[in-house]
C-alpha positions in Angstrom: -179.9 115.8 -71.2 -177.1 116.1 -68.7 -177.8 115.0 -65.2 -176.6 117.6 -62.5 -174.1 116.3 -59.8 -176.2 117.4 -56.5 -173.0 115.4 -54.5 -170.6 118.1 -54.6 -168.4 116.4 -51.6 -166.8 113.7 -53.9 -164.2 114.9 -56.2 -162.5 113.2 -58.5 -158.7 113.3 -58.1 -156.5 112.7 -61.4 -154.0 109.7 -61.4 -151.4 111.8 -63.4 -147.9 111.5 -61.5 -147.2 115.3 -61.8 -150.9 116.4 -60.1 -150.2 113.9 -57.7 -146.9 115.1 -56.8 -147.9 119.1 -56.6 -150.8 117.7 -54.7 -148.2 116.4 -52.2 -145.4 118.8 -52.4 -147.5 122.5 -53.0 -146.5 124.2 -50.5 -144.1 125.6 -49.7 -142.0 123.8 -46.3 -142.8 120.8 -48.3 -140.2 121.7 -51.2 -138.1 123.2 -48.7 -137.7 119.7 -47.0 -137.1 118.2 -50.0 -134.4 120.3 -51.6 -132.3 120.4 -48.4 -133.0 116.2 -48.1 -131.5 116.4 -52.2 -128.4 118.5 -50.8 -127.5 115.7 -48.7 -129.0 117.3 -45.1 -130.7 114.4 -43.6 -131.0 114.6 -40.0 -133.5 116.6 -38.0 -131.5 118.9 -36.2 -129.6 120.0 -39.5 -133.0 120.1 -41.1 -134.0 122.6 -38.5 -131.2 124.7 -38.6 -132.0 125.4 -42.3 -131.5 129.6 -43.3 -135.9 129.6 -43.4 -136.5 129.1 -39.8 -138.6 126.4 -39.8 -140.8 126.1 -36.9 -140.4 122.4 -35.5 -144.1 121.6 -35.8 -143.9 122.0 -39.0 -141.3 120.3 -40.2 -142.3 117.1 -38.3 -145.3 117.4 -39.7 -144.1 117.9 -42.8 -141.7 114.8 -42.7 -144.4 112.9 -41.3 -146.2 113.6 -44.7 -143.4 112.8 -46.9 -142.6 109.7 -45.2 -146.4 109.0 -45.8 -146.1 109.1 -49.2 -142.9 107.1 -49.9 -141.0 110.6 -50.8 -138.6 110.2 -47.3 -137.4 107.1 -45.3 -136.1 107.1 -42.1 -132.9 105.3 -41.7 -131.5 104.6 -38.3 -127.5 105.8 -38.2 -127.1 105.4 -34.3 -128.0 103.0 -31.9 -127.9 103.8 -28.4 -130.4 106.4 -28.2 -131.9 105.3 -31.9 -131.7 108.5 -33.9 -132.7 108.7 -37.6 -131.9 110.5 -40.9 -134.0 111.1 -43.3 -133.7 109.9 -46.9 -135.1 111.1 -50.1 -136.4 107.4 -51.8 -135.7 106.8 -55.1 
């Protein structure tokens, strides 16, 4: 006899590389970030200049996520004010 699971808030999540990864980069400004970051665009304002508009909430947000999960570093390159880039990690 199979016992029903009457907790249907807990889901288990797969430890599989590639579902975690489309977990993290599904949608769509996600991949966007990440295929200008591989192009060799790392700073913001570049970023935001990219042909798809992206509205600035969103692409903090989303750089915010992928620094998160250990997909983008931010490196500073000037001092004096501190301003970053953004670096795809290994």
């Amino acid at each position: 006899m199979v016992k029903a699971d009457n907790n249907r808030n807990t889901t288990k999540r797969t430890v599989l590389p590639i579902s975690s990864a489309l977990g993290i980069l599904s949608d769509k400004w996600s991949l966007l970030v990440v295929r200008d970051l591989f192009t060799g665009i790392t700073t913001y304002n570049d970023l935001q200049c990219s042909p798809e508009k992206r509205p600035t909430n969103i692409l903090a947000n989303r750089l915010t996520r992928l620094t998160g999960h250990q997909i983008v570093e931010k490196k500073p390159y000037q001092q004096h004010p501190v301003r970053y880039e953004e670096i795809l990690t290994p």
